[in-house]
N, C-alpha and C positions, 0 to 999 in steps of 0.2 A: 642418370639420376632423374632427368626432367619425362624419360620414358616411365619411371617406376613412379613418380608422382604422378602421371596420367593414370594410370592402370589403375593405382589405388583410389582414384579422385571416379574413374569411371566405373568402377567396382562399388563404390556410396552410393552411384547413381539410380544402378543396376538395383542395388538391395531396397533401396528407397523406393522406387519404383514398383517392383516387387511386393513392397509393405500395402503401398497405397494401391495395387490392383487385388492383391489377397482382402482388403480392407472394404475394396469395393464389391468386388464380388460375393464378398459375405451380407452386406448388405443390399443389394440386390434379389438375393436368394431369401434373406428374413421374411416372414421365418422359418424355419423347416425344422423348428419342433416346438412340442409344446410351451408354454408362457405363463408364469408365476407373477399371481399378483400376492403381493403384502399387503395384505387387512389390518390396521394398528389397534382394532378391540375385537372380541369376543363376539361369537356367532350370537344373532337375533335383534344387535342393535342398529339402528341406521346406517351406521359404514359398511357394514359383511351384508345387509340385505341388498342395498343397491350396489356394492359392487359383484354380488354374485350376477344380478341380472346384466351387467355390463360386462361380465368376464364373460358369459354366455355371445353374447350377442359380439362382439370383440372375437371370439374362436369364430362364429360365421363369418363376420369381414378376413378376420387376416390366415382363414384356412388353416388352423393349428390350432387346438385346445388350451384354453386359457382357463386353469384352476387358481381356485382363492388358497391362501394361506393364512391362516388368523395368526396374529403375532401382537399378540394384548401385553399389556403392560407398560408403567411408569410413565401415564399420561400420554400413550402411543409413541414414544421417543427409542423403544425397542424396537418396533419393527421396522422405524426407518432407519436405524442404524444397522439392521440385515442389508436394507436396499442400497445403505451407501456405500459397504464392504463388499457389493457383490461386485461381479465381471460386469464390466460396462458393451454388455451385448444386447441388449434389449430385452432378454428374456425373464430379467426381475424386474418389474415392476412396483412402484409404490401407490397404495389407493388410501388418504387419509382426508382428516378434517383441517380446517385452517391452524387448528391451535398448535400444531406440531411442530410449525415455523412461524406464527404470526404472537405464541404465548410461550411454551417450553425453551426458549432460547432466554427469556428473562430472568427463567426461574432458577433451573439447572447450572449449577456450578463446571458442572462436566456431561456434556452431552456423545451420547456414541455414532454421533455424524455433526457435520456442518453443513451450512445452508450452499457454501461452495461443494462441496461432493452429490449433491442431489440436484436437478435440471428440473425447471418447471415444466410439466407438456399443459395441462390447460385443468380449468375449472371447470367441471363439469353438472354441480348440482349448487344450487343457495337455498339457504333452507334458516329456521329458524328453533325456538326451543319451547317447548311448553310444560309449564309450570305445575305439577301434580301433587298432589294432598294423599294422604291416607284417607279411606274412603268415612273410618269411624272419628274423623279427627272433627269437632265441631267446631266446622267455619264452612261456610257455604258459598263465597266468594272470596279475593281477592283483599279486598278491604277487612273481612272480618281477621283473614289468616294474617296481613300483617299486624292488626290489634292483638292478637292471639300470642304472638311472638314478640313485640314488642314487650309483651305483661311478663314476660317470661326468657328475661336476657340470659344466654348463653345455656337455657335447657331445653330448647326445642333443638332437634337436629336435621341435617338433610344431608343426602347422598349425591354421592356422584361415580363416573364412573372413573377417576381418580385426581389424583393432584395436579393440578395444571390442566387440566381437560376445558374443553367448553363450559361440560355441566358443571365446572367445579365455579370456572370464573365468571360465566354468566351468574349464578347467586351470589358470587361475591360483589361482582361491580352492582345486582339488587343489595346489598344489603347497605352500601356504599352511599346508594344514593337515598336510600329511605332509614338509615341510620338505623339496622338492626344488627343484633348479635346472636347466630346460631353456631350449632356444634356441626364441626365439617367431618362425616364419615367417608373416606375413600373405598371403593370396590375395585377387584381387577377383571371379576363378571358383574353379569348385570345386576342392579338392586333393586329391580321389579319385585320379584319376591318378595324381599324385608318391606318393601315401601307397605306391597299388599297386605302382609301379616301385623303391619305396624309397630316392626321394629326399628322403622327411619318413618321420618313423618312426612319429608316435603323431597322432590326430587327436579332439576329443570332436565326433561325424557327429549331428543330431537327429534324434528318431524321425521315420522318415519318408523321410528322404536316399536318396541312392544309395550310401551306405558300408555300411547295414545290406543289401541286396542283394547287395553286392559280396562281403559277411561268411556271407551263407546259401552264395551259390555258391567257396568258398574263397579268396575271393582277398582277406580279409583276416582277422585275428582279432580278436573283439571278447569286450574282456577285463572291462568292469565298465558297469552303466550309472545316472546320475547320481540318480535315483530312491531312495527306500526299498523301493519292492516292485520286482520283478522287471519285465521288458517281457515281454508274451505272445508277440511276435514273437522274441523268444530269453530262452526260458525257464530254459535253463540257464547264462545269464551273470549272475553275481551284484551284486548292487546297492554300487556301492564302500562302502557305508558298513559291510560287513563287513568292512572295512577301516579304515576310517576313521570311526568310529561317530560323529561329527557331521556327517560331509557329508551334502551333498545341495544339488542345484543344477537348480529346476524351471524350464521354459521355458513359456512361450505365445504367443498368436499372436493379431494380432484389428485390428478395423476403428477407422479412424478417419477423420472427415470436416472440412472448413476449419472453422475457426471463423466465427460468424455464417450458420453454416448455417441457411435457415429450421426452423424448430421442428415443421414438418409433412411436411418433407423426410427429417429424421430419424427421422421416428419412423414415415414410411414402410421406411426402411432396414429400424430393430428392428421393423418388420410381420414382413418382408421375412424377415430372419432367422430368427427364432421359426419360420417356415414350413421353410427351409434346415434349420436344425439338428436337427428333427427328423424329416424325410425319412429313412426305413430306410436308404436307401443311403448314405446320408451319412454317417448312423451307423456304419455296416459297412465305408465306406474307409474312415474314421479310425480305425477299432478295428483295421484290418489296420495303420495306422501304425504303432500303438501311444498315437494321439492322443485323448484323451479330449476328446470333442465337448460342447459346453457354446452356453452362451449367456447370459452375465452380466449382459449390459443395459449402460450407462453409468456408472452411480454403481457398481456394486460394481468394475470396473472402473478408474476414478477412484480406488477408496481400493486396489483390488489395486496401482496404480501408484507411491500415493502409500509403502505401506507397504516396496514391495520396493526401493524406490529408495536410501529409509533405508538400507538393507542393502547395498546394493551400494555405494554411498557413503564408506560405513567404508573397505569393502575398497579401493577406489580410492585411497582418502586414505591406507590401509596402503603400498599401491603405489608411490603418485606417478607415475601415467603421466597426463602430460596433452598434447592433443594441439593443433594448429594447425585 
C-alpha cells in the first residue's frame, strides 16, 4: 500500500513538473507566431491609429507580426470581452482607452469580462479631448457655444462614439458642471461626417482623431480642450477650464493581456514596451497627437484604474445611466 501511495504521489510529481517545464518552455520561446491586438473602436480614431503604429513597431521588438483587430462596439466593452475569453497565451492582446475599466463597469448591468479576467501590462499614451463645433454653427468660441446651448435646453445635440465612452462622459461630467442639457447621439463609427454635414452639432474628438485634422483644414471649429494646459497641436484653443475652473477630464490608452497570463510572457511584453515607448519616433508621433507617451508598467497602472474609477463612479451614480 505505502509502495502504491509513493508511485502515485511521484507520478503528481512527475506530471506537475512536466506542466511547469512545457509551461516554461512555451514561454521562453514566445513568441513564435504572429500576435493579435484588439482595438475596441473603429479604424481612424485615436485608439486603431496609435495602436497600429505600436503593433508595427512591437512585431520589430518581439520578431513576429503583430496585427490590429478592430472590435468597435458598446462603449469598447466587446472587444475586451474577446480578450478576456481568449487562451491566456499572449497572443491576444488588448489595446483600449481608460473608460473600459475606469467608466463601463458603472454603467453596464452585465459586462462580457471582469476587471479580474484582464491583467494590466502598462499605460502607454495620456492624452486629452477636444471639443468641436460644426463649422456653420454660430459661436465662435467656448463661451458663445455654451450661451448658445444654454438658450436652447435639450435641442442642441452631440455625438459620441458611444454610451459610456470617454466622449460620451467627458460631455456629460461639461454639462454637469456648467448646468447644460443636450441630446446625447451614440455612434458605433465615427461621427466626423455628421458632425461635418451638420447633422450633430458639438462632439469632444481625442487627441489624435480625425476631428482635430478636420479642425486644422476648416471644416470644423474646435472650441476648448479637456486638459489644463493647452494641446500643442492647437495652441490657440483654450483649455475649458477657463471656463469652468474645475474641469478637466484626462483620457489614456494602454495594454492589457488575459488573466493567468504566464509571468514571463508578460514581462516579455513590458520588455517589449520599455523598448516601444522609447523609440524617437514614437515619441515624435505621439507628440504630433498631442499624446504624451509613457510607460507605467502594471501596478501604477492598477492603482491609475483603481483611482479614476472612484471618480467616474460618483458621476454615473449622479447620472443614473445604466445599461443592458
Amino acid at each position: 500500500m505505502k509502495n502504491k501511495t509513493y508511485h502515485l504521489f511521484a507520478t503528481g510529481l512527475i506530471v506537475i513538473a512536466s506542466v511547469a517545464a512545457a509551461t516554461c518552455a512555451a514561454a521562453q520561446v514566445f513568441p513564435s507566431q504572429p500576435i493579435k491586438v484588439v482595438v475596441t473602436f473603429p479604424p481612424g480614431v485615436t485608439p486603431d491609429t496609435t495602436a497600429r503604429l505600436l503593433a508595427t513597431k512591437l512585431g520589430e521588438v518581439m520578431g513576429q507580426p503583430v496585427v490590429v483587430d478592430n472590435r468597435p462596439g458598446a462603449g469598447g466593452t466587446i472587444g475586451a470581452g474577446v480578450v478576456a475569453k481568449s487562451v491566456a497565451d499572449g497572443y491576444t492582446v488588448l489595446y483600449a482607452p481608460n473608460s473600459v475599466f475606469t467608466m463601463a463597469p458603472h454603467m453596464y448591468r452585465k459586462l462580457p469580462y471582469t476587471s479580474a479576467e484582464l491583467e494590466p501590462v502598462s499605460i502607454v499614451g495620456e492624452l486629452g479631448y477636444v471639443l468641436l463645433a460644426n463649422k456653420d454653427l454660430r459661436v465662435s468660441n467656448l463661451k458663445e457655444a455654451v450661451d448658445y446651448i444654454r438658450a436652447r435646453p435639450g435641442k442642441v445635440n452631440f455625438a459620441s462614439y458611444g454610451v459610456g465612452t470617454g466622449t460620451h462622459l467627458t460631455m456629460e461630467l461639461l454639462q454637469k458642471e456648467l448646468g447644460l442639457k443636450m441630446e446625447h447621439i451614440a455612434y458605433k463609427s465615427s461621427p466626423i461626417p455628421d458632425l461635418i454635414s451638420g447633422q450633430v452639432q458639438f462632439l469632444f474628438e481625442p487627441y489624435g482623431g480625425q476631428g482635430l485634422e478636420s479642425a486644422k483644414a476648416g471644416q470644423l471649429k474646435a472650441l476648448g480642450v479637456s486638459l489644463r494646459k493647452r494641446s500643442p497641436e492647437l495652441p490657440t484653443v483654450p483649455s475649458i477650464s477657463e471656463v469652468a475652473p474645475s474641469y478637466e477630464s484626462p483620457g489614456w490608452l494602454g495594454f492589457w493581456l488575459p488573466a493567468k497570463t504566464p509571468a514571463a510572457v508578460q514581462k516579455k511584453y513590458q520588455e517589449a514596451l520599455t523598448q516601444v515607448m522609447a523609440m524617437p519616433e514614437v515619441k515624435a508621433k505621439f507628440r504630433g497627437l498631442s499624446i504624451d507617451a509613457t510607460n507605467s508598467g502594471p501596478r501604477v497602472m492598477a492603482n491609475t484604474i483603481q483611482t479614476q474609477s472612484a471618480l467616474w463612479g460618483t458621476l454615473l451614480k449622479d447620472l443614473s445611466i445604466s445599461l443592458e
